[in-house]
C-alpha positions in Angstrom: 14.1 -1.8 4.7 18.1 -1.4 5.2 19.9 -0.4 2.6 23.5 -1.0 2.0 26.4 1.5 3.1 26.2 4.8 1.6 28.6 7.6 1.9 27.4 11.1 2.4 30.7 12.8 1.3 32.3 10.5 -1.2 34.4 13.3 -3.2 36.9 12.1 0.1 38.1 9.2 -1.4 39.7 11.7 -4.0 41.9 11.8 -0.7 43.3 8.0 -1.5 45.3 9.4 -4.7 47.7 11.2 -2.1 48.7 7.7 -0.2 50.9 6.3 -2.8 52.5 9.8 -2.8 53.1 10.0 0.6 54.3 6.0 0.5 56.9 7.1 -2.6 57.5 9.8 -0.3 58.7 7.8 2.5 60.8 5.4 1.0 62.5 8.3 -1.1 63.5 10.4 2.6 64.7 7.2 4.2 67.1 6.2 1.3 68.1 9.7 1.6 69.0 9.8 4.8 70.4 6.3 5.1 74.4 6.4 4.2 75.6 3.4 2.3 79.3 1.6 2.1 80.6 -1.4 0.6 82.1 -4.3 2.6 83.4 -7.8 1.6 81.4 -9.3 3.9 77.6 -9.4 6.3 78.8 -12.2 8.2 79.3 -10.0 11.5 76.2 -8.2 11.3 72.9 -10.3 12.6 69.5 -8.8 11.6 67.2 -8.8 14.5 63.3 -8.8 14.7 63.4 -5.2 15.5 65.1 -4.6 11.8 62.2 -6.7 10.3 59.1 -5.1 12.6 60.6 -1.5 11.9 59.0 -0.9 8.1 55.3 -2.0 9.7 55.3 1.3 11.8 54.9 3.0 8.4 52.3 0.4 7.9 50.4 2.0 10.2 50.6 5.3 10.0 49.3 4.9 6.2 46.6 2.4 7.8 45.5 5.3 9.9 45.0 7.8 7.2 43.3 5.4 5.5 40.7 5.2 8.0 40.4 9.0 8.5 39.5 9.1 4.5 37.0 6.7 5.3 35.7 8.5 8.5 35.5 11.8 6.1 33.6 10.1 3.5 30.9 9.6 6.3 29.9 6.2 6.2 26.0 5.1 6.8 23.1 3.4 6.7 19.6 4.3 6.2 16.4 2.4 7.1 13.4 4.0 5.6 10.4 3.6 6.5 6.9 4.2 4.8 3.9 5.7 6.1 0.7 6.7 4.4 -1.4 9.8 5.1 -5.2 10.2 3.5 -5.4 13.5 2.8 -8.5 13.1 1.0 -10.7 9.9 2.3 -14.2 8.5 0.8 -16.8 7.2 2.9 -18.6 4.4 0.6 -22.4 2.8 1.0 -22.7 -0.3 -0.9 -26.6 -0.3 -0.9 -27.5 -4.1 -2.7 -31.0 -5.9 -3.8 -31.3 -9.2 -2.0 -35.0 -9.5 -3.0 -35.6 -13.1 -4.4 -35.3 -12.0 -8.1 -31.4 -11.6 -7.0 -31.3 -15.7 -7.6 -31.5 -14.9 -11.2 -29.3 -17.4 -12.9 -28.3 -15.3 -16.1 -25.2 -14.1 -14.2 -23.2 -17.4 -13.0 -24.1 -19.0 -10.2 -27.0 -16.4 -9.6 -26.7 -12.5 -9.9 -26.0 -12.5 -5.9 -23.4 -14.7 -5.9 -21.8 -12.9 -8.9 -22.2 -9.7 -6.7 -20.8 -10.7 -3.5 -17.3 -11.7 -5.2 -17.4 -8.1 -7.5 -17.9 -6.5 -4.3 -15.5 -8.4 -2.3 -12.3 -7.0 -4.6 -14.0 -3.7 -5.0 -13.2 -3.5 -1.3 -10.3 -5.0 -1.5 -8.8 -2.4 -3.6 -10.3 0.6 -1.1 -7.8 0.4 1.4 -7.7 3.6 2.5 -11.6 4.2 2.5 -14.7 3.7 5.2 -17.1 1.3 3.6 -20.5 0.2 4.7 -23.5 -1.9 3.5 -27.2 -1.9 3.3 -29.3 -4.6 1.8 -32.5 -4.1 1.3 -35.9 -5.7 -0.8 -39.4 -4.6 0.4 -37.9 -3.2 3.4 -34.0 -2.3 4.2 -31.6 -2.2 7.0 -27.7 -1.7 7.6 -25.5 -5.0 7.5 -22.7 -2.8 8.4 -22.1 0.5 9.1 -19.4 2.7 7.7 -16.0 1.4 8.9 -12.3 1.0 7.5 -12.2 -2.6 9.2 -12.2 -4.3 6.0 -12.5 -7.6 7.7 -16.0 -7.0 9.2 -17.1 -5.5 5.4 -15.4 -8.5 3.5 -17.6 -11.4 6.4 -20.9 -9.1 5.8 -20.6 -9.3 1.7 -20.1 -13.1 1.9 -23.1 -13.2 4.6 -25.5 -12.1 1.8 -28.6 -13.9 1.2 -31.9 -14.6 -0.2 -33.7 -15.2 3.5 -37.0 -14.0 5.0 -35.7 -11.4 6.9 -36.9 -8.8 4.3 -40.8 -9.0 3.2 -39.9 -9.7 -0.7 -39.9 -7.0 -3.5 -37.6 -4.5 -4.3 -37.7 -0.8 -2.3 -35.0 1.1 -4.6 -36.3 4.1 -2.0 -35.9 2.5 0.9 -32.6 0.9 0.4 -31.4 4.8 -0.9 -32.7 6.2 2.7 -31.1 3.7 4.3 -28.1 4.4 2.6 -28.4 8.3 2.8 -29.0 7.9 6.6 -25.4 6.1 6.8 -23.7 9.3 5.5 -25.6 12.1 6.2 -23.6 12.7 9.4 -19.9 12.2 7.7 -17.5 14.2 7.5 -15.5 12.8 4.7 -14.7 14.8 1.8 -16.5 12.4 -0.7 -19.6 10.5 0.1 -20.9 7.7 -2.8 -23.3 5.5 -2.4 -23.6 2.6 -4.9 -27.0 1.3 -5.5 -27.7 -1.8 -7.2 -31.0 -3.4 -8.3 -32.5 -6.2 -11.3 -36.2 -4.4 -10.6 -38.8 -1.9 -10.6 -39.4 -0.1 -7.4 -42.3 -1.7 -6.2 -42.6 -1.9 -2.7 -41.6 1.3 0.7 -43.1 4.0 1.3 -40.3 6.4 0.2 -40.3 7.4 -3.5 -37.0 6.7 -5.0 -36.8 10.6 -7.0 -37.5 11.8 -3.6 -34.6 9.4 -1.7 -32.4 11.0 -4.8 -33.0 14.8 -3.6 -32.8 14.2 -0.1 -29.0 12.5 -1.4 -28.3 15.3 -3.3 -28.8 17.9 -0.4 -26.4 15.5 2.0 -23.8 16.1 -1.0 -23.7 12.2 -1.7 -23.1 10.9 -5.2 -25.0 7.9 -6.3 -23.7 5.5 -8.8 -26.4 3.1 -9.6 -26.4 0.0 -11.7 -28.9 -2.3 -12.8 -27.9 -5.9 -12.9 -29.3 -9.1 -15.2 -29.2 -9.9 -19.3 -31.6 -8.0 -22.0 -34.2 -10.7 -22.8 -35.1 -13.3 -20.6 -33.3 -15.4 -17.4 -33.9 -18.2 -15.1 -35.6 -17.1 -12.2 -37.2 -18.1 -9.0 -40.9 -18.7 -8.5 -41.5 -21.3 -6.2 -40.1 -23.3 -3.4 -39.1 -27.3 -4.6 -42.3 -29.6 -3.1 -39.3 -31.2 -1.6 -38.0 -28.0 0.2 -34.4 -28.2 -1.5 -34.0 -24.5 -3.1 -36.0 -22.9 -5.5 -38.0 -24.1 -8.8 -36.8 -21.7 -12.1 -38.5 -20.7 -15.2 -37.8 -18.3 -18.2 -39.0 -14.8 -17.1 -38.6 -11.4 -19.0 -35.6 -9.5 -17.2 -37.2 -6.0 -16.4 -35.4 -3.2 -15.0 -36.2 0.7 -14.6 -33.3 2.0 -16.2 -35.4 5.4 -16.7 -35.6 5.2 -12.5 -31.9 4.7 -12.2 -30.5 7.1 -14.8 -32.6 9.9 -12.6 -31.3 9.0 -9.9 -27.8 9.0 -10.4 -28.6 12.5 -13.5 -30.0 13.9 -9.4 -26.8 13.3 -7.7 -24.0 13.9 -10.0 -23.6 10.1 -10.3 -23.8 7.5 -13.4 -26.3 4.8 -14.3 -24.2 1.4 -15.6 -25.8 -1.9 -16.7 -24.4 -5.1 -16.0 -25.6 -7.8 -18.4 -23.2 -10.5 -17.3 -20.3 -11.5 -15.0 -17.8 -9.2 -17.0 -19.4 -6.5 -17.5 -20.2 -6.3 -13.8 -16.1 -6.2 -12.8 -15.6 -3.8 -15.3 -18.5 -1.4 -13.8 -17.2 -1.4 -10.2 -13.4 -1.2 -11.9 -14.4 1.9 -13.4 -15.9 3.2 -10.3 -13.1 2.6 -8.5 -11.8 5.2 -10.8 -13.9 7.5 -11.0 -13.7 7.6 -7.3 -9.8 8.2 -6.3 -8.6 8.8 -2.6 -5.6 11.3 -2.4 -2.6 9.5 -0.6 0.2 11.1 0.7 3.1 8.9 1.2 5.6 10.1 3.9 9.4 8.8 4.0 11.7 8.3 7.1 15.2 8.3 6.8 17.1 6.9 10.0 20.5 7.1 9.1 23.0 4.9 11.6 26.6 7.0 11.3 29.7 4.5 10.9 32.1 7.2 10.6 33.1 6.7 14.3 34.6 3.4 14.1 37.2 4.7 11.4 38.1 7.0 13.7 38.7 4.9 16.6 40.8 2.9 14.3 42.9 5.3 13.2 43.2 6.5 16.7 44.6 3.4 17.6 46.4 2.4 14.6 48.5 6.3 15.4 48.8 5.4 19.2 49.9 2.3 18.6 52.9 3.8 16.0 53.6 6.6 18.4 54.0 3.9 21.4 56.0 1.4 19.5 58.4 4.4 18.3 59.4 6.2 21.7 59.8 2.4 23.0 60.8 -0.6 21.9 62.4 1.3 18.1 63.6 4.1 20.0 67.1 3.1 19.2 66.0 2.7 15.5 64.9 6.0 14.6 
């Protein structure tokens, strides 16, 4: 943004003390050097424009050293301009259940909906980061791959959805491979993956302590967290007879904590439980950090010198005396 005028050497306008010197100066030599006598009467002298221009030569002459001061002082201004460098940058797999149990309704709405708006301002506030997101249940698959276009990531979150795409259950293995097959290739110096389930691995073909190992080798931290209340919730278990959504019953809430503390004990992660809406934010708040991206912020300074135009005027202003004394006063002086 432009700033106003700054000066880079202001100790010049120390120089302004020496004008009303030089003006006392002035007027001091000239009375000097005028003689003076008494006479009864003006009536025969006329004063003529040239007697009431005369004192402005002065004028600018003091003008003109006004405008060198100035011109010293170096007059400018500066637009900066901002840029940041990541010196440090993350590569982030949001790997998220969207088996039918997701449809929970202890978290308001439902657990996924709940999710998708966490997840949305956790990526809002990774600006500077790569993020990318599997969803998996039985099965698994990337949504999107890692990216900094935050606009794709933000449309795939609010795409989530209970549909048949996936055979029903919950892989926690398979949605970790996925995951780990997203990052194994990056060359970022941080790679998290953050895993969320409200299961028990019950479905895939690849064990979940194994999926943790294989993470661990790739150097990628997984924070997991297991999502729905302690006691029982509203969930799915049939369709409506009419075909409008789902039919809900009370159902215990049952999730393999022991499963998801390994796995992120295995990585150099951390297991979190979110029992409600709140305690959700706070759990990807407090990933965000644990996981900082080093910013470097570089300034520019374009400075726009002024200092010329003071000198042009006091060029001008000096010309101008010089001109008007060696012409038209000449007879004056």
């Amino acid at each position: 943004m432009i700033k106003d005028i700054s000066f880079l050497n202001p100790e010049f306008f120390w120089l302004f003390l020496l004008l009303p010197v030089a003006i006392a100066w002035h007027f001091w030599k000239r009375n000097e050097q005028n003689a003076t006598f008494k006479i009864s009467s003006t009536k025969g002298f006329s004063s003529t424009w040239k007697t009431k221009v005369k004192p402005f030569l002065f004028v600018f002459r003091i003008l003109a050293l006004g405008s060198l001061i100035i011109a010293m002082a170096r007059p400018r201004t500066v637009d900066i301009s901002n840029e940041t460098k990541t010196t440090k940058g993350i590569d982030i797999v949001m790997a998220i259940d969207v088996s039918g149990s997701m449809l929970a309704k202890d978290l308001k709405p439902n657990r996924m909906e709940a999710l998708k708006k966490v997840a949305s301002n956790f990526v809002e506030g990774r600006p500077n980061d790569r993020i990318g997101i599997v969803v998996y249940a039985a099965e698994s698959y990337t949504k999107t791959p890692v990216t900094s276009d935050k606009a794709i990531i933000q449309e795939a979150i609010q795409s989530i959805k209970y549909d048949n795409v996936l055979q029903d259950g919950t892989g926690i293995g398979m949605g970790l491979t996925t995951a780990i097959n997203r990052l194994k290739e990056s060359k970022a110096k941080s790679k998290v993956i953050i895993l969320l389930t409200d299961g028990v691995n019950n479905a895939g073909f690849i064990e979940p302590e194994t999926a943790s190992q294989i993470a661990k080798e790739y150097g990628i931290k997984v924070y997991t967290i297991g999502i729905g209340t302690n006691g029982n919730a509203l969930f799915p278990y049939a369709y409506a007879p009419n075909g409008n959504g789902f039919l809900f019953k009370m159902m215990p809430v049952e999730i393999d904590q022991d499963l998801m503390k390994t796995i992120a004990r295995n990585t150099g992660g951390k297991y979190f439980r979110a029992s409600s809406n709140s305690k959700l934010e706070e759990i990807y708040n407090e990933i965000n950090k644990l996981e900082t991206t080093e910013i470097e912020e570089l300034k520019f300074y374009d400075y726009d010198e002024k200092y010329r135009l003071f000198v042009w005027i006091a060029g001008i202003l000096v010309l101008i005396e010089i001109s008007l004394r060696n012409t038209i006063f000449r007879s004056f002086i």
